[in-house]
N, C-alpha and C positions, 0 to 999 in steps of 0.2 A: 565820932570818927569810926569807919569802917575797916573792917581789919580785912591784907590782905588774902585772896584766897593761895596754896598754890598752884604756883606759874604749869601752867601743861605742857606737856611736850614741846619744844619749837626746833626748827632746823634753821641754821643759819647760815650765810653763803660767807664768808670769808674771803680777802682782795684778790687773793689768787684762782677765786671759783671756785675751792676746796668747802665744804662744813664741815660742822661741827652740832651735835645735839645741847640745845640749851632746856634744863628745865629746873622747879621749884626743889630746891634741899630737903631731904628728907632722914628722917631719924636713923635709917640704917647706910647716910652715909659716913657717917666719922673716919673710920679706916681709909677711904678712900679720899678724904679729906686729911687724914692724917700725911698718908705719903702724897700727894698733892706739894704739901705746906714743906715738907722735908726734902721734896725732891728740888725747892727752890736752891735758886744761886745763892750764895752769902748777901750777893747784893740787892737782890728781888727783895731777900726777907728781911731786910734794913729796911727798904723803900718801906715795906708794906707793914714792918711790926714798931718802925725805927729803931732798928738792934735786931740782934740773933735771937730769937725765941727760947727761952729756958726750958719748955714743957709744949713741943708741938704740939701733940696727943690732947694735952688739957686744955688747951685754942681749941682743937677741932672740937671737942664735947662743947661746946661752950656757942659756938657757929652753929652748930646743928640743928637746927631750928626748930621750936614742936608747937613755941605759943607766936601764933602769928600776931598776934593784939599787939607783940611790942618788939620783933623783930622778922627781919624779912628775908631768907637766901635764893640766889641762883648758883647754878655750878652749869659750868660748860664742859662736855665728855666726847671722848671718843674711842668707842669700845666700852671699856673698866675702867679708865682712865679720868681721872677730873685733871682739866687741863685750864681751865680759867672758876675762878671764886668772885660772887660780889655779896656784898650786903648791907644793908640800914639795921639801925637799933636808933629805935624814937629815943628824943633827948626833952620833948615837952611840945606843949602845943602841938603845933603842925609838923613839929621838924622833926628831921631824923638827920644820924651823921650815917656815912655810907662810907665801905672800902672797900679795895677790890687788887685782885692781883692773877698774873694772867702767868703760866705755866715760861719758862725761858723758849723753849722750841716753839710756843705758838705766839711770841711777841714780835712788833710789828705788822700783823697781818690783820689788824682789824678786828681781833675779838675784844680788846678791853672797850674799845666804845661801845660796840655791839651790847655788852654786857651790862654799862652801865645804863644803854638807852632803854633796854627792858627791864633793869630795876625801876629806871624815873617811872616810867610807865607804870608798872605795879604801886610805886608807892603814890604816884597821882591818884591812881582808882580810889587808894587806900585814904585818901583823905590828904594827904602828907603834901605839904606846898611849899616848903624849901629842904634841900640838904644841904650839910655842913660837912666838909671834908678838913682833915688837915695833912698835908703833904711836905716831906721831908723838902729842904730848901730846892738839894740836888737833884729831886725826884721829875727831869723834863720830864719824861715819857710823859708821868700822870698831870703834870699840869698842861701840858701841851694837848693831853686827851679831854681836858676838860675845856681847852682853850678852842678844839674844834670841835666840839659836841654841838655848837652856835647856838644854846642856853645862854641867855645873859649871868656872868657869872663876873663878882664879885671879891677880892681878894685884900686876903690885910698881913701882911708880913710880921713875925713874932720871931726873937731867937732862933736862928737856924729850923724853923718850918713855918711856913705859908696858911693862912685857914682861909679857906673859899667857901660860897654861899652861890648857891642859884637855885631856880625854880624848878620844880620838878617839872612843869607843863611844857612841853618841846614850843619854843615861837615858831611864827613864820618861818626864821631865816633855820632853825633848825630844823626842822621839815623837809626843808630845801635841801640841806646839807647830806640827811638819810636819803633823800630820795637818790642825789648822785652819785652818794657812796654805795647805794645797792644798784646802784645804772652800773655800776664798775666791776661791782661784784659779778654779775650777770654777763657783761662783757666777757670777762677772763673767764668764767666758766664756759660758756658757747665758742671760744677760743679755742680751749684744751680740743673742743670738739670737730669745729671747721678747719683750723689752722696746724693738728699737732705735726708734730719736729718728727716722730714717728709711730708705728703702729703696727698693732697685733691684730694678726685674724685668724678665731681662736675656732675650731670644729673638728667634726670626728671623720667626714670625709671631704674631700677637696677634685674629685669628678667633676668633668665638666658640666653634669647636668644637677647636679648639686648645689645647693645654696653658698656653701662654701666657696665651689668652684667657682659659680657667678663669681661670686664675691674678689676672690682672689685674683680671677682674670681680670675683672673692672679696675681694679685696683692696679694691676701693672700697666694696663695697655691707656688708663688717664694719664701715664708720666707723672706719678705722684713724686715731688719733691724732697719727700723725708723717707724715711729707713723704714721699708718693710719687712716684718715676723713673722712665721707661720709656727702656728702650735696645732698637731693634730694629735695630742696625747702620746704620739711615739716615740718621737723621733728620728723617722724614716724619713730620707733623703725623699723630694715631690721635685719628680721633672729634675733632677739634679741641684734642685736648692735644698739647703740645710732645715732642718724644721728642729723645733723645742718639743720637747713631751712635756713641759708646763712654763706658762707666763714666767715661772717666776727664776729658768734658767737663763733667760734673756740676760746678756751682761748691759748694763745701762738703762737708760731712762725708760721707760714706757708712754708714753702722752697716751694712749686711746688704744682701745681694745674691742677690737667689732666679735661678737662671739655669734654663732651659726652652730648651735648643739639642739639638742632636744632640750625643755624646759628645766628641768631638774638638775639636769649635768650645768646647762646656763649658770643656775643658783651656784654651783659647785665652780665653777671656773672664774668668778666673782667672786669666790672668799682667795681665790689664789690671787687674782689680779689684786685684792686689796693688799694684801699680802706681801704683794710685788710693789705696792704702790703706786700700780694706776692709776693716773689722774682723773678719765672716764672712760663711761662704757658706752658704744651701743650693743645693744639687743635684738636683734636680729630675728629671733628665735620665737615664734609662736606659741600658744598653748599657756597663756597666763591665764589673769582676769577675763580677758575673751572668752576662755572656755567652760567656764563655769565656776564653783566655789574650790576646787583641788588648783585650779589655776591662780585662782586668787589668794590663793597662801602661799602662794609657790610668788608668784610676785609680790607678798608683800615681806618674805622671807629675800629675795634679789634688791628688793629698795634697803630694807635694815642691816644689809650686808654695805650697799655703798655708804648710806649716812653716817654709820659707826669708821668706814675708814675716808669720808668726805670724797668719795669719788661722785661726779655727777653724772646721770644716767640719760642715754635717750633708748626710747621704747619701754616697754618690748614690743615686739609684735611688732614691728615696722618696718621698712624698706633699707633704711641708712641714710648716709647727708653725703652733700656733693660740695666741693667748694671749688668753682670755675677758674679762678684768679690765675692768671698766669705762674705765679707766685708759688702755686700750693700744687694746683690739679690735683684735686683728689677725690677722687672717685669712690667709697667705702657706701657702695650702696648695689643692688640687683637689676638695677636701673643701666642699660647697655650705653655706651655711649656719654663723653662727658658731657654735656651740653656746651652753645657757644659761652662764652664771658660777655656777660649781660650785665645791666641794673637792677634784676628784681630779686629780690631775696623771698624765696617762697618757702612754705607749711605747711605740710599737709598730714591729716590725720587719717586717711591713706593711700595706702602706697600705692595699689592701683591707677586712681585716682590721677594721685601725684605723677606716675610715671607717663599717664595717657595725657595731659598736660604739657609735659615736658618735651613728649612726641610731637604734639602741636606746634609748641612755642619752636622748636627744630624747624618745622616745613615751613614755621613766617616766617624761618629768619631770625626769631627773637631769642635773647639770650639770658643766661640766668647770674646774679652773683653767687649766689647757693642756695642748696634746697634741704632742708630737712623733713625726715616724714616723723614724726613722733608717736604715730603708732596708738598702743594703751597713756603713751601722756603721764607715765607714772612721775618722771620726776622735770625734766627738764624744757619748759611748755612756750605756750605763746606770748607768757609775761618776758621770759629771757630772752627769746628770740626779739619780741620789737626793740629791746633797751639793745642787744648785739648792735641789727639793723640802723636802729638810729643812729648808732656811731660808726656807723660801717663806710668811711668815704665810696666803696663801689658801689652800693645802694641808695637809690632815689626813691625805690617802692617796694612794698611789704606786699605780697600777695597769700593770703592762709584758706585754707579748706579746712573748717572747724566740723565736730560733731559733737562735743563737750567743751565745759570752761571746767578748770580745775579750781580758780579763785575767780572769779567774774568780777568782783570789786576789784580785786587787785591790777585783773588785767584790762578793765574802764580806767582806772587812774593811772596808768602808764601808757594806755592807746590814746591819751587822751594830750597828755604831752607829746609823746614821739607823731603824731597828727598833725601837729603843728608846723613840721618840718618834712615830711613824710608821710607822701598818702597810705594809706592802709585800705586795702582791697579785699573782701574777704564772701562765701560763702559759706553757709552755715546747715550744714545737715540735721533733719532730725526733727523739723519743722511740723511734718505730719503726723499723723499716730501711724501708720505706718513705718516712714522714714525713721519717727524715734525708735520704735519699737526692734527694727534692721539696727540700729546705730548701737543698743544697745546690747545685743548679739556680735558685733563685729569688731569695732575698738573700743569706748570709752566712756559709752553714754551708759553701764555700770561699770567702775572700776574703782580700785580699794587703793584709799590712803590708809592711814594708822588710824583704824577705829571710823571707816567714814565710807559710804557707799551713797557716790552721785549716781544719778538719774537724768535723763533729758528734761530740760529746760523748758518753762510756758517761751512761746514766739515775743509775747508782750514784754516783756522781761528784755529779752535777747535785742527786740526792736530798739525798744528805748535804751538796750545799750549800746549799740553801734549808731543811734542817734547824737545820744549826745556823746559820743568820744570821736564825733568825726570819722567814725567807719564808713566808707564806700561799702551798703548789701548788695550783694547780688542775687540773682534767684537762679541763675542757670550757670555753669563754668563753661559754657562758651562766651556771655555776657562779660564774666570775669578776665576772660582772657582779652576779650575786644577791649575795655575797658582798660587793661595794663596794657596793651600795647599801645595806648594812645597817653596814659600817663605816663609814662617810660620813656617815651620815645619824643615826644612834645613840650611846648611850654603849657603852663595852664592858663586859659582864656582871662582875661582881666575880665571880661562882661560877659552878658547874656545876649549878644548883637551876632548872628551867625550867620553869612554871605553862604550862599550857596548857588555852584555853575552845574550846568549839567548840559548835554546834548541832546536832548530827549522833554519832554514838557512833562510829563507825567512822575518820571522818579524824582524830578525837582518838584512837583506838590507833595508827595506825598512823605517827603525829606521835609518841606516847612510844614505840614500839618504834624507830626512826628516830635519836629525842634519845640514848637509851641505847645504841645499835648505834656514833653518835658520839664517844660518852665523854659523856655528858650524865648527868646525873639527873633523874628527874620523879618528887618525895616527895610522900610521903601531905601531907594538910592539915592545918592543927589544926586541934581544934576550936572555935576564936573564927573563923575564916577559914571555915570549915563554915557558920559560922551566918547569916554576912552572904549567902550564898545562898539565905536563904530566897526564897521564890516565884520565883526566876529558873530553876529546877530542875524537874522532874516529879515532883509531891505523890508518887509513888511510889516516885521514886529514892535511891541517897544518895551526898551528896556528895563524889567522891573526883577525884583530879589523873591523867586532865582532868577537867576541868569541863565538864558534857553540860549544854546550859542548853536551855529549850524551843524546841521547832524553830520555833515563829512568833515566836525573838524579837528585838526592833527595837532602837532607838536607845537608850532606856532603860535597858534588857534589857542591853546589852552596855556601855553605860558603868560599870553598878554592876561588872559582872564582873570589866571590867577594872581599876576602881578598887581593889576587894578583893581581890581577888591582888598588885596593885602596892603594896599597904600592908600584904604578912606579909614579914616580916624574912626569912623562909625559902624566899626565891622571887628567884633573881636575874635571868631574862629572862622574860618571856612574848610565846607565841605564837597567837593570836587566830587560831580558823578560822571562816570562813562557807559554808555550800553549801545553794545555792536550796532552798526548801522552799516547800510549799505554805500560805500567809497570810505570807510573809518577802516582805522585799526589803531587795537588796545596798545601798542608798540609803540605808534607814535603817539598815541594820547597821553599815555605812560610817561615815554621822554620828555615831552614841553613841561609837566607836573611838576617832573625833579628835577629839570633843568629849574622852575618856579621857584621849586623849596630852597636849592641852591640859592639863591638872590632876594630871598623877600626884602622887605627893607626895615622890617621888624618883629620881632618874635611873637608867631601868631602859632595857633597852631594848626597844622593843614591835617584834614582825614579824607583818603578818598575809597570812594565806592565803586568796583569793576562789578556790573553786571554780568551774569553769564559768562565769566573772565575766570576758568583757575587757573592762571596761568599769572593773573593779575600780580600777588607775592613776590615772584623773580621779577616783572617787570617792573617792579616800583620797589625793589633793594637792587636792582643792575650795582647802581654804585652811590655816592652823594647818602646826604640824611634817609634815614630810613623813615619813612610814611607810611603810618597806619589802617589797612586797607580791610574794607568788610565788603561783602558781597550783597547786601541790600540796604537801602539810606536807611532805614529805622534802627538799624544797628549803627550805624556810626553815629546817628541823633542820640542813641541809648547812651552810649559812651560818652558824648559831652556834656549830654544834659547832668549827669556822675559827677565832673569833672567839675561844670560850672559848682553846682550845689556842695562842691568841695571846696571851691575856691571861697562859695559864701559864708561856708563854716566856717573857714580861717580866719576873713574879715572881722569877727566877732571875736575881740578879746578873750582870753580865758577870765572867769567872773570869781572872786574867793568868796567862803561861805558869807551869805550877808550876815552882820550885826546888828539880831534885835533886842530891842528894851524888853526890859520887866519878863524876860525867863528867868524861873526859878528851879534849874535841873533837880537839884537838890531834894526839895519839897518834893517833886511829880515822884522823883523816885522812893521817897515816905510813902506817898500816896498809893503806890503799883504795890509796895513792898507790904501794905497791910490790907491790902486785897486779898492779895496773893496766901496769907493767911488762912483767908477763908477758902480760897482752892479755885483756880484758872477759871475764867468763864467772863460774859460781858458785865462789866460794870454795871452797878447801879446810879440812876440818875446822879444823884448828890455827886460820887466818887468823877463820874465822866467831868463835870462840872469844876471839880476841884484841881483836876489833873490839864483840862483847855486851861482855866482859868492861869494855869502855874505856865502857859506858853505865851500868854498875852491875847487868850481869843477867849472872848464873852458868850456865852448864850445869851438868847433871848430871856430877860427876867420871869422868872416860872416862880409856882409853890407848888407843893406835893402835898395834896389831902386826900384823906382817910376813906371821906364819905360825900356823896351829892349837894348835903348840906357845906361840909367842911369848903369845898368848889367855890359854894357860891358866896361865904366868907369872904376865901381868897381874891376872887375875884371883885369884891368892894373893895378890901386893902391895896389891890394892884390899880384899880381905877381905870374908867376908858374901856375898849375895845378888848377881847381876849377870847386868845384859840383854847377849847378845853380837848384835851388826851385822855383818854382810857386806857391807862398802863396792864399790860397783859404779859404776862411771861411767854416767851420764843415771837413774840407775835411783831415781827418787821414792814409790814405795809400794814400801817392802823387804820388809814383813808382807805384802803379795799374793803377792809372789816367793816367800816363803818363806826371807828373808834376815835374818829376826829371831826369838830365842830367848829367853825370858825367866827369872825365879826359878831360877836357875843355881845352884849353888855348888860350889864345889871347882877345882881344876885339871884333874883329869882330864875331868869333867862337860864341863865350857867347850870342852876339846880336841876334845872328842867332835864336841861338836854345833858348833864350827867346822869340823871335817872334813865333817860332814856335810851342813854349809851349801855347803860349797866342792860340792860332789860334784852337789848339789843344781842349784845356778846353772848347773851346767856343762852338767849337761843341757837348761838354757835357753838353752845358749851365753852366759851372764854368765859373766864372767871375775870372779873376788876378787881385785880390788885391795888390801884390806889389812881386819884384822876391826877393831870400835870395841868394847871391853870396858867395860863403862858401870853405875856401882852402881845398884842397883835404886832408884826411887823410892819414896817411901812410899805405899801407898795414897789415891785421890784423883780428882778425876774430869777429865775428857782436854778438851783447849780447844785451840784454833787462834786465834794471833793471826798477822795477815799485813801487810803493806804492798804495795802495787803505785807505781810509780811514775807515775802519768797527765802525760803533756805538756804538758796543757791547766792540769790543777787540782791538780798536786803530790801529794806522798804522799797516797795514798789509804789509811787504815789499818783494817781488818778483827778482829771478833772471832767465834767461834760454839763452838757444840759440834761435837766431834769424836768419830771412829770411824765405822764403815760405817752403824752404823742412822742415826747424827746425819747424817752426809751425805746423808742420802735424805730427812733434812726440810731439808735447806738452811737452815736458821735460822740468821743472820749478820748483824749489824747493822755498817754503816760508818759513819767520819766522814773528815772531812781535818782535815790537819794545818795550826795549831799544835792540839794535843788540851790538853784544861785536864783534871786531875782530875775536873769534875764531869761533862766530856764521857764519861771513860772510866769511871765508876760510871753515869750515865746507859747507853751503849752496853750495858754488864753486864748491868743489870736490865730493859732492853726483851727479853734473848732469851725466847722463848718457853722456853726450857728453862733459864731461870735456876733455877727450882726445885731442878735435880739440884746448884746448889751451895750451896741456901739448907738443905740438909737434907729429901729430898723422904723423905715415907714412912719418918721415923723414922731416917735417917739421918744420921750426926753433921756437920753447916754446915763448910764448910771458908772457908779463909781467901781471904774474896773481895776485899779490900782487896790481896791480894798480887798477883793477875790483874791490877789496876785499875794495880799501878806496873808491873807488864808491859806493859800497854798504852801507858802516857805514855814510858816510857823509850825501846823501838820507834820509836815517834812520833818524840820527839825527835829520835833519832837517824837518822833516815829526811828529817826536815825540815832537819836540820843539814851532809846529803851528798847532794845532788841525784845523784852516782854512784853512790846506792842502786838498784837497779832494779825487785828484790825480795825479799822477808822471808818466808820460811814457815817459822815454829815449829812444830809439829804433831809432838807434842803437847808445849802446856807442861801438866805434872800440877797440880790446885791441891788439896792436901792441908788439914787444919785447920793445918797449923804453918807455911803460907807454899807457895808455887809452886816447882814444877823444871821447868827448858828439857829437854825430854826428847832431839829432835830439831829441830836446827835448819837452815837451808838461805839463805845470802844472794847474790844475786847484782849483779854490778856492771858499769857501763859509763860512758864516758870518755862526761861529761853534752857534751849540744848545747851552739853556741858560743849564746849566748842575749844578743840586745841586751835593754838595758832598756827596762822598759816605759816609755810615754807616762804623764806623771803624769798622769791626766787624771780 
């Protein structure tokens, strides 16, 4: 059994969006552990000791943990304060009994599960596969916390106390259970921030031309709903209002504190707000992380200041948040004007950015449910905002302007649910060397957590994550914007069938070359759908998709058009074009449109195109449904083609990790852990062997000999056919070198061409280390599957074709891990060169099902040992009777110490 390490810093979000610091017990906390245990109620310390304690003090020595082999603590703090205790002491075997008790002021609010779910956790790692608790009869709280942890849990009732048993391993339906209880957590945190009851705006000057002053003016003239503060450090009456010379004279509650100081003083006005017991902060205030390394401690001294009193923070460096809602109006941002109350709930990491966005979505017409800009991203990021969003009835769509992920995994597993219900729209800065290089000067592409300085992200990484979490990319935030206004504002198309009218014959081609360029279709018409155009058409023409109607035609003219395409079963979006002609006008074209939208006879979705029209926007929101309108067909084709390929990710189930035979976790990490020994670097044959083997993936039967003679031994024991290798140290393309021999047979053969391999290298100055005698594979065709380890986004795992000509198309699709089956047949069939294993040109299909468990097993195994670093198979053969590891290459390193993330 594995003892466990300790636990590292963790922040935990608690039900009211408040935390707390959770970390591993250590020797110098007794004291604090002492009064902890003392400051209980009579009746906590019944629950928790069954009776009053004789000798607190002698408990806390006792708790204090020093030999992890045989017990295990957490303590949850806030400030000095231990405010929750948990712990295990093994009792034999696997098991350990565990208990736990959580401070009286912070019960109820979700830290004793918290606490106890990262003991399970630790003592899972640790080897440990059941606890045993025993619980006074009376004690709900704790059995009711054990009763929804959704750990199958076990109970047998004894004289007035209960003894329970469950597995430390979280199930499925436990899983589920964390995952909603931090959906909720994250809720009430973004709450404090979009919705508070009221609010301080905390700076040294309050001028109109002032950050403050912004600030303060937005704030009044939004009709904000709850109770506005002003703190300017004096207490000088501003304009005749009463001001605070600190947060912490405010009589009453605080929800939210926008502060607009210089850096420094920020820090300073943040241990008052704690002080005060603000529930958050934004940060307004420039000159953090952005500015260099004085910045960066100056923000990671502003984060350590809200964690110790659980306020949750946005920015620094940021713009503010807006919340539309009739409800709220709140305006607490430099951004003029509150926007209309819209469905999109938008992010932006900046504010510039943000605000020229918001200036747009103004002149369409379109409206926002709230915006946040997040600025440096220090604490309160895109994982909280989609779980908000998700549950936000005003929001139907997430729109984000990313330049950093702060957890990338964390935020794929939750964009990845909230997708499901909720398109997620997003561009991603930072793409270029350039672009990163700016991102990383400006908000967040470097920025400091505790002990941790991110970087911009590989593209490949970022792709495959808004691949498979059903992100909508975009590349430009005009695209972004076309694209939410027609998610927002529309149903989303059941198909790929897209009717297109236009008055003009040329913008209707180049609208279907466009639709189909997208993955679209634009089908013939029937002939009932044919006919309902009579006289909208040129008595000359004939009817086909698009639909070319007369160029003088009006209001009429386009309502019938649009009506009869919206009513053939065989048309699931249309896209309406208009462009000035002579006896038209965009007014009346515009009116038949919406008079159209008004009446479809089913929910489709309508986008039209005003050529040459800016004027187009008022005419197609005059009044009725608002239609989303672009000024050339490639762009509204851009935005459904999005839409549809969103609609296609839906269709596809979410997939749980598959279930394979004959993993042996256990063993491979034996296997890594006496490598690792001898000190980081690629494995040797044998080891690489020993560690696929422990996943359920075989190499090609090999032997490892010494000498040319030794070859050609091997090679009569292995029988048949056999590739011989000339193992060289660093040395990765052997067939360049001329260190690979193939369709071999015999002993002497094999001698030969090891001698002449050896002889070979030497005159490249390669030295033969030892030859690899390897049975030939069956015929089949050559695949590369790889994993890279990214820092940021975890195993990154890779498939393509292989050989010189296949590497000069680079054709390679990635995903991250966990990989489900339908990821790695999905990856299979996007290569452009799937054909050569579907039977290209009469060649007999090999078994591509065998590739597809190559791929998951890799994965798995790559997601299961973060001291993976790298995996290059090349080539695994996939013949029709199943796959051979022909060559394979793993490499390992002693993973970073890695605190855990912020559940956030």
């Amino acid at each position: 059994m594995s003892s466990a390490a300790p636990a590292p810093d963790a922040t935990v979000v608690l039900k009211d969006g408040s935390t707390v610091a959770v970390r591993g017990l250590e020797p110098g906390d007794e004291a604090p552990l002492t009064a902890f245990y003392s400051k209980l109620s009579p009746e906590s310390q019944a629950f928790r000791f069954f009776g009053a304690p004789a000798d607190v003090s002698e408990i806390a020595r006792r708790l204090v943990i020093s030999d992890y082999e045989s017990q295990f603590g957490l303590v949850a703090v806030t400030g000095a304060d231990v405010v929750g205790h948990a712990v295990y002491i093994l009792t034999g075997g696997r098991r350990a009994e565990m208990g736990l008790a959580v401070a009286d002021s912070h019960q109820g609010r979700g830290l004793g599960l918290l606490l106890f779910a990262q003991l399970a956790d630790a003592a899972a790692r640790a080897g440990i596969e059941v606890f045993e608790a025993v619980v006074k009869a009376n004690n709900h709280k704790m059995l009711d916390l054990l009763k929804e942890s959704g750990f199958p849990l076990t109970l047998r009732s004894e004289p007035g106390e209960i003894h329970a048993e469950l597995p430390t391993a979280l199930s499925e339906e436990a899983e589920m259970h964390f995952e909603r209880r931090h959906a909720r957590a994250a809720q009430a945190a973004v709450t404090r921030v979009l919705a508070p009851r009221s609010v301080a705006i905390i700076g040294t000057s309050f001028d109109a031309a002032t950050t403050g002053g912004v600030l303060l003016q937005n704030l009044f003239e939004s009709g904000y709903a709850g109770m506005i503060h002003v703190v300017n450090g004096t207490g000088a009456p501003l304009n005749g209002r009463p001001t605070y010379t600190s947060v912490r004279d405010i009589g009453g509650e605080v929800d939210m504190a926008v502060i607009a100081t210089g850096p420094a003083a920020a820090v300073e006005a943040a241990g008052e707000c704690a002080a005060k017991g603000v529930h958050a902060l934004v940060v307004v205030s420039p000159g953090f992380a952005e500015a260099g390394a004085d910045g960066a401690e100056l923000q990671r001294r502003l984060l350590e200041v809200c964690r110790l009193a659980g306020m949750r923070l946005v920015g620094p460096n940021c713009s503010g948040v807006i919340n539309s809602s009739p409800q709220v109006r709140l305006n607490a941002s430099v951004i003029a004007g509150l926007p209309s109350a819209g469905t999109i709930g938008f992010l932006s990491q900046s504010g510039s950015l943000g605000s020229a966005i918001i200036e747009l979505a103004r002149a369409q017409g379109t409206g926002f449910s709230s915006f946040i800009s997040v600025g440096n991203n220090a604490d309160i990021s895109g994982s909280d905002l989609l779980q908000y969003w998700e549950a936000d009835p005003a929001t139907n769509l997430v729109m984000l302007y990313l330049e950093s992920f702060g957890n990338p995994r964390q935020f794929s597993r939750i964009a990845r649910r909230v997708a499901r219900t909720t398109p997620i729209l997003a561009v991603k800065g930072g793409r270029s060397v350039a672009g990163a290089r700016a991102a990383t000067t400006s908000h967040s592409g470097v920025l400091v957590r505790p002990s941790t300085i991110r970087v911009a992200t590989s593209n490949v990484s970022e792709d495959a994550l808004f691949q498979q979490a059903g992100i909508i990319r975009t590349a430009t935030l005009a695209e972004l914007f076309g694209t939410a206004q027609l998610l927002s504002e529309q149903p989303l198309p059941a198909g790929d069938r897209v009717g297109i009218i236009s008055n003009a014959g040329g913008p209707g081609v180049l609208c279907a070359d466009s639709c189909e360029f997208r993955g679209l279709r634009v089908p013939e018409l029937t002939d009932e759908v044919k006919a309902a155009f009579a006289g909208l058409v040129p008595s000359t023409g004939v009817v086909h998709n698009p639909v070319v109607l007369l160029a003088q035609s009006g209001a009429n003219e386009y309502e019938r058009a649009v009506g009869a395409l919206a009513g053939s079963p065989g048309i699931d979006a249309l896209i309406v074009i208009y462009t000035p002609q002579v006896g038209s006008s965009a007014a009346d074209a515009a009116s038949g449109i919406r008079r159209a939208a008004g009446a479809l006879p089913r929910a489709i979705p309508l986008l039209a195109v005003f050529m040459s029209t800016p004027e187009a926007t008022s005419l197609l929101r005059a009044d009725g449904p608002h239609i989303p309108t672009y000024p050339f067909p490639e762009d509204a084709a851009r935005a459904l083609g999005h839409a549809h390929r969103y609609v296609a990710w839906r269709k596809v189930p979410p997939e749980p990790a598959p279930e394979l035979a004959g993993i042996d976790a256990h063993r491979a990490a034996a296997v890594i852990s006496a490598t690792l020994v001898q000190g980081p670097g690629w494995l040797q044959p044998a080891a690489v062997d020993a560690l696929l083997a422990c996943y359920g993936l075989a190499p090609a039967e090999s032997v490892l000999a010494a000498t040319p003679h030794d070859a050609g031994e091997a090679a009569k024991k292995l029988g048949g056919k056999v590739a011989l290798k000339g193992m060289v140290s660093g040395l990765v393309r052997k067939s360049d070198a001329g260190a690979v021999r193939v369709d071999l047979e015999g002993a002497h053969a094999v001698e030969t061409a090891a001698r002449e391999v050896a002889q070979g290298l030497a005159a490249l100055n390669q030295k033969v280390l030892a030859f690899m005698v390897q049975r030939m594979s069956p015929p089949g065709v050559e695949m590369l599957v790889g994993v890279v380890q990214d820092r940021h986004f975890g195993p990154v795992v890779a498939v393509g074709a292989t050989g010189r000509a296949m590497e000069l198309v680079k054709d390679t699709q990635v995903r991250l891990t966990p990989l489900g089956r339908t990821d790695a047949a999905t990856m299979v069939r996007s290569l452009t060169t799937y054909p050569l294993l579907d039977g290209y040109r009469g060649a007999t299909p090999v078994q591509v099902s065998a590739l597809e468990d190559v791929l998951v097993r890799v994965a798995a195994m790559a997601d299961a040992h973060s001291e993976i670093a790298d995996v290059d198979i090349n080539p695994v053969i996939v013949h029709p009777g199943g796959a051979v590891i022909v060559d394979a290459r793993i490499r390992i390193e002693a993973p970073a110490t890695k605190g855990t993330a912020p559940v956030r």
